[in-house]
C-alpha positions in Angstrom: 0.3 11.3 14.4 1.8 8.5 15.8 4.2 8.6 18.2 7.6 6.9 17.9 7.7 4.3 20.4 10.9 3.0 22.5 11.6 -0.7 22.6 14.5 -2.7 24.1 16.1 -2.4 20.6 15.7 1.5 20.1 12.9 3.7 18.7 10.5 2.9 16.2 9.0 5.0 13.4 5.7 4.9 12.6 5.8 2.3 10.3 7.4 0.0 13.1 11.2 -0.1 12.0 13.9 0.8 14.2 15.5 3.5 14.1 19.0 5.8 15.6 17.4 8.0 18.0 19.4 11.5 16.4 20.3 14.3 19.3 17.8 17.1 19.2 18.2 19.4 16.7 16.8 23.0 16.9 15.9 25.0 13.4 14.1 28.3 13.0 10.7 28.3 11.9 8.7 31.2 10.0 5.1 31.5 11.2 2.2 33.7 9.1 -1.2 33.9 8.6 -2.7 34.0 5.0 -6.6 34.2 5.6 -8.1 31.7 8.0 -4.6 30.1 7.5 -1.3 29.9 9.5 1.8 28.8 7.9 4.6 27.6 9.0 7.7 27.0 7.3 11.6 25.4 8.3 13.9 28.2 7.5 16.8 25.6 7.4 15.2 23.0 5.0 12.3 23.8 2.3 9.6 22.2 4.4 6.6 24.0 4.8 3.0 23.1 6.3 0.1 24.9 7.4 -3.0 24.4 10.4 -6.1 26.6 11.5 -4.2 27.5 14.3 -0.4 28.6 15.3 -0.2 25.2 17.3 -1.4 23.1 14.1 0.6 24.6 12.0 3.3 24.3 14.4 2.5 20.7 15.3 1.8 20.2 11.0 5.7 21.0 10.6 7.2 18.8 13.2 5.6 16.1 11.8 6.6 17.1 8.1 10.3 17.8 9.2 10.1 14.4 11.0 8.9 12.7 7.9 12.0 14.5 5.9 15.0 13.0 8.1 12.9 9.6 8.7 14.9 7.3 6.6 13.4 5.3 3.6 12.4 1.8 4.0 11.9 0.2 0.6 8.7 -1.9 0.1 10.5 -3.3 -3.1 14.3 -4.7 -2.9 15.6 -2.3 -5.6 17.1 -4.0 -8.7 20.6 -3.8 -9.5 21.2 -3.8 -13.4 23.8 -2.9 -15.8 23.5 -0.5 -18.7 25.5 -0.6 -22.2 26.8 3.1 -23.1 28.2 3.9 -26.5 30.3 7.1 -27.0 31.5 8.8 -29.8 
């Protein structure tokens, strides 16, 4: 995972574009095992992931739930267009 990184014009995300750094913001987290398997899943928001370990699983759902809230950069300018309706 890579980490967001500070610059004189605020964080980026991990694809390099700035971003609001957003207060903390605490949520409660379910944690099981299912086999050799630990899940973990955001109580909150319906964001789950899963990890060998507690920490992986853990570490598995910060980075999901950070994925979630990071905002989405387009890699096409969307098109604007107008459509025709006809009622009865």
């Amino acid at each position: 995972m890579r980490p967001l990184v500070n610059n004189h014009m605020g964080l980026l995300n991990r694809k390099g574009h700035t971003m609001k750094q957003a207060p903390p913001r605490k949520v409660k987290v379910y944690l099981w095992q299912e086999c050799d398997w630990w899940v973990a899943q955001c109580l909150e928001i319906d964001v789950a992931s899963q990890g060998r370990t507690e920490d992986e699983a853990l570490t598995n759902l910060r980075e999901a739930l950070e994925l979630y809230f990071e905002e989405p950069v387009p890699t096409v300018f969307p098109q604007v267009r107008t459509l025709e309706l006809a009622f009865a």
